[in-house]
N, C-alpha and C positions, 0 to 999 in steps of 0.2 A: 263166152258170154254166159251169166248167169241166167237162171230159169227158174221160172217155179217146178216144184214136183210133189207136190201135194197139197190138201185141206190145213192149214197148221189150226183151225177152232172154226167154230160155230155159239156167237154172242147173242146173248138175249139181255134187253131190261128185263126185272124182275122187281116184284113189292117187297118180298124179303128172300133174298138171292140162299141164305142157307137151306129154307125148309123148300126150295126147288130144287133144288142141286139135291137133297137128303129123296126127295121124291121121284126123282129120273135114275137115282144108283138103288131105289127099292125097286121099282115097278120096269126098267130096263136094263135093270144089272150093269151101269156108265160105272165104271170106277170111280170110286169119291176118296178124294185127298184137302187138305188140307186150305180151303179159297177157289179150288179150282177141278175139273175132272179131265182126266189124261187119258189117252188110249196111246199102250206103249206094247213092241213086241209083234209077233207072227199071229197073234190075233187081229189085229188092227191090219192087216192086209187085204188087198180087195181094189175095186174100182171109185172113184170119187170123183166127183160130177162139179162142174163148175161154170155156172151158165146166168143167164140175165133174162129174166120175164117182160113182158108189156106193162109199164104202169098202171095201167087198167084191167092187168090179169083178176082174174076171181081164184086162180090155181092157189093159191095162199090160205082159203078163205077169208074172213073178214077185209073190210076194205082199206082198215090201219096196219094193216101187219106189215112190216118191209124186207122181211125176209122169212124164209123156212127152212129148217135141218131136215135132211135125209138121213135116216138111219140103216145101215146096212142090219141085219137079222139071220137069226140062222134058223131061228121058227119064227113065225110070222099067224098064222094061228094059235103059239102058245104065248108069245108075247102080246098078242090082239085078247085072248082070255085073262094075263095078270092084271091089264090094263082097263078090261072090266070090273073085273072085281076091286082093283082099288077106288073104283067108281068115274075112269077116267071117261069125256064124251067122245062117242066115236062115232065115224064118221061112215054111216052104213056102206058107203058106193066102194066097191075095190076091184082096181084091175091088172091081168094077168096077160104078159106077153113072154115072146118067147125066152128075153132075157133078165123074168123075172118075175115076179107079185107083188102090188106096193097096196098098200090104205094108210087112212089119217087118220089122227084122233087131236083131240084140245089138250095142254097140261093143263094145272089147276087155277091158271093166268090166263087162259085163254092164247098160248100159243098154238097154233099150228103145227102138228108134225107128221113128216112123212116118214113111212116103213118101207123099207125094201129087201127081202126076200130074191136074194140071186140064184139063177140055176145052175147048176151045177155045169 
């Protein structure tokens, strides 16, 4: 029987989908290609989360949002610092358990994203 075994993307609407895509491969270093961004290789290994919230979650932020990407990190303070400086808004509250550090921030659309910081 067929399975799944992994994430195959993570979709967003966007107002102009190129200068968001040009914006997540400057300030998160996502691979950018040609319409689309790939994570191909023994970089892209790791755990990948796939779960369903309460329609009336707030964990999203805003109350439209109907979905949020998780991003796995390998620094989490220095990507939480490029993120400032491009002027990106972040989301002061960050929490740290034992299998890992996550915080948010908004892209320039107002998505929601998570960071995640795994322990070794």
């Amino acid at each position: 029987m067929g399975k799944v075994v992994g994430v195959g993307g993570v979709f967003f609407k966007a107002l102009n989908p190129k200068e968001l895509q040009a914006w997540y491969h400057e300030n998160l270093g996502i691979p950018l290609t040609d319409g689309y961004s790939s994570f191909d290789g023994p970089e892209a290994q790791g755990t990948t989360t796939f779960c369903f919230f309460p329609n009336d979650t707030g964990y999203f932020g805003e109350e439209n949002q109907r979905a949020m990407v998780n991003f796995r990190v390998d620094s989490l303070d220095e990507v939480l610092d490029r993120l400032t400086q491009a002027g990106a808004r972040i989301d002061p509250k960050q929490e740290d358990y034992p299998f890992g550090k996550f915080a948010w921030f908004w892209d320039p659309e107002g998505n929601r994203v998570e960071l995640w910081e795994p322990r070794e």
